[in-house]
C-alpha positions as CSV (number, residue, x, y, z in Angstrom):
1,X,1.6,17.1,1.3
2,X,-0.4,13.8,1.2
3,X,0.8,11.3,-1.5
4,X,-0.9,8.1,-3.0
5,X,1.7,6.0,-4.6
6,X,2.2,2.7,-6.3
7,X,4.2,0.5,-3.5
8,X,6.1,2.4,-0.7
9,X,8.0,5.8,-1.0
10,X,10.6,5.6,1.9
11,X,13.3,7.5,2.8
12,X,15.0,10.7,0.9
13,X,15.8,12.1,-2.3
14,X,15.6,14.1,-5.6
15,X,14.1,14.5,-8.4
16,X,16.1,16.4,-11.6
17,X,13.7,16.1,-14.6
18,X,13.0,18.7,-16.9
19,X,9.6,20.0,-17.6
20,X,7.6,21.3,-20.3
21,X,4.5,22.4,-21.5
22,X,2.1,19.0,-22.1
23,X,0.1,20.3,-25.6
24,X,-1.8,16.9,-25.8
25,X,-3.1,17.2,-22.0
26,X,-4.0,21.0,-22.9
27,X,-6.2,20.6,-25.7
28,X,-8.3,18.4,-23.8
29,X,-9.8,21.0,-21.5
30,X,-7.6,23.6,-22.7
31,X,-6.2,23.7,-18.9
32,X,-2.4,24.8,-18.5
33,X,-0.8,21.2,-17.9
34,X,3.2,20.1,-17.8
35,X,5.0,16.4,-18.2
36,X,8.6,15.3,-17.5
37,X,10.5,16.0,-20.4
38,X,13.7,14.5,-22.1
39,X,16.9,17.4,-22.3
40,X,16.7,19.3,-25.5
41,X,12.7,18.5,-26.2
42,X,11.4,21.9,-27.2
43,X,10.1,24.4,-24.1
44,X,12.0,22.0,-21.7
45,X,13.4,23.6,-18.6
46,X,15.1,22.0,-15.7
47,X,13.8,21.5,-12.6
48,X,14.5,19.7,-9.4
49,X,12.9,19.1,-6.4
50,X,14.2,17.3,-3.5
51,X,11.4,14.8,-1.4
52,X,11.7,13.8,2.7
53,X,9.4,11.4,4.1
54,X,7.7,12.4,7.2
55,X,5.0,10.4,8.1
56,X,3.6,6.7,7.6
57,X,2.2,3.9,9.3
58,X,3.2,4.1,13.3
59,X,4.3,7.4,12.7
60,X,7.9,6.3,11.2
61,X,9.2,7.8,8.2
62,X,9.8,4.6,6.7
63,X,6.7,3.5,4.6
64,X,2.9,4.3,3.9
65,X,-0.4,4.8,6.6
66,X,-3.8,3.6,5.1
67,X,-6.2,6.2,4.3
68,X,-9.5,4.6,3.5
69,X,-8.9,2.6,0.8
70,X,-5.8,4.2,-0.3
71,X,-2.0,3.5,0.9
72,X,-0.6,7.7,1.7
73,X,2.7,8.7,2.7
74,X,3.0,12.6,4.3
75,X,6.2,14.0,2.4
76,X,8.2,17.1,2.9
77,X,9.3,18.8,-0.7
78,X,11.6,21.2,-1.3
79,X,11.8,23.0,-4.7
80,X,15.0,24.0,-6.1
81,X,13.4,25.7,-9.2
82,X,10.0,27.3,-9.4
83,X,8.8,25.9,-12.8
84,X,4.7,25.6,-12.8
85,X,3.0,22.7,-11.3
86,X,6.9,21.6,-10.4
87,X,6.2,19.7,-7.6
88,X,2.8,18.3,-8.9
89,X,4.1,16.9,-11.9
90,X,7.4,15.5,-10.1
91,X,5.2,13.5,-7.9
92,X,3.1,12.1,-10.7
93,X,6.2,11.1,-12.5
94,X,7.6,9.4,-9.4
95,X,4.1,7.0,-9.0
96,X,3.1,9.2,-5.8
97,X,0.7,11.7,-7.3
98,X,-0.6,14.3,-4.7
99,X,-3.7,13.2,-3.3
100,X,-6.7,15.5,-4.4
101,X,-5.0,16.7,-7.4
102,X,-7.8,17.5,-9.8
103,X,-4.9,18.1,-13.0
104,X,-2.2,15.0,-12.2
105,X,-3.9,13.0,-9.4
106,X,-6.6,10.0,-9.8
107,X,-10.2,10.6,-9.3
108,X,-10.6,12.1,-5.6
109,X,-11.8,9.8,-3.2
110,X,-13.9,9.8,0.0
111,X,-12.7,12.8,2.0
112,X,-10.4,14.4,-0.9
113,X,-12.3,17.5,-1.7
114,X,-9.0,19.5,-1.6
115,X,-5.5,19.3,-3.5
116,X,-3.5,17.8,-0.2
117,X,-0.5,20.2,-0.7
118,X,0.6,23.2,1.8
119,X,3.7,25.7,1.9
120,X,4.9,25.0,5.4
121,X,7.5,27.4,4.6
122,X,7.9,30.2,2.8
123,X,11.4,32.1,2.4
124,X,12.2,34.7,0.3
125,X,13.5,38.1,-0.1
126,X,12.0,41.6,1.2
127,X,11.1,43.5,-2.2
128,X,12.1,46.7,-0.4
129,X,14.9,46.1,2.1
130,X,16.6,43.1,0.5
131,X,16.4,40.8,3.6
132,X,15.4,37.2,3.7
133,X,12.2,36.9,5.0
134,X,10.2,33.8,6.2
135,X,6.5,33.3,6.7
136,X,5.3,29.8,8.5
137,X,1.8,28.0,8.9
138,X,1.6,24.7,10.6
139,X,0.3,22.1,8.0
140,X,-3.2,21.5,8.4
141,X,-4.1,17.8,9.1
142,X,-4.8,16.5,5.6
């Protein structure tokens, strides 16, 4: 995924913060949103969601590449939990929001007609026979 962040996201982590439903957000446009929510708060669930970065300026993972007008950072995610709009609302709550995010994410910008976020990898098990199995498509170039 693309990110646009306030200052640099470097390095490697995770992020454990519960979710749950956002009611305010919803009755806006009545469009399914979530938040980062304290333990116990009603319909909060855990979730976490660990973050890699993979790309930036020079092609290091150590910082941010310009993008137009905006500083991005490409970032590897991998969820632990599969709450709704998990990863989305992590990176909003983390300053990074995914770029092209029409729910969490600022107003798109030149060249962001799409939500920048792909499954590189999927793994999970045959419904059938039980056994793990993985689907891959290379990331397109956001």
């Amino acid at each position: 995924l693309r990110q646009a962040g306030r200052g640099a996201l470097r390095g490697a982590g995770d992020w454990d913060w519960s979710l749950a439903p956002d009611l305010e957000a919803k009755a806006v446009d009545n469009k399914p949103r979530y938040k980062v929510a304290a333990p116990g708060e009603p319909g909060a669930k855990a979730a976490s969601t660990g973050w890699e970065v993979v790309e930036s300026a020079g092609g290091a993972a150590t910082g941010e590449t310009a993008t137009g007008d905006a500083a991005t950072t490409l970032v590897r995610l991998s969820p632990r939990t599969g709450r709704s709009h998990q990863l989305r609302v992590h990176c909003l709550a983390a300053g990074h929001p995914i770029v092209g995010d029409p729910l969490y994410g600022p107003a798109p910008g030149p060249g962001e007609d799409r939500l920048c976020l792909h499954a590189e990898r999927l793994c999970l098990p045959h419904p059938a026979t039980g056994t793990e199995t993985t689907f891959v498509a290379a990331a397109p170039g956001f």
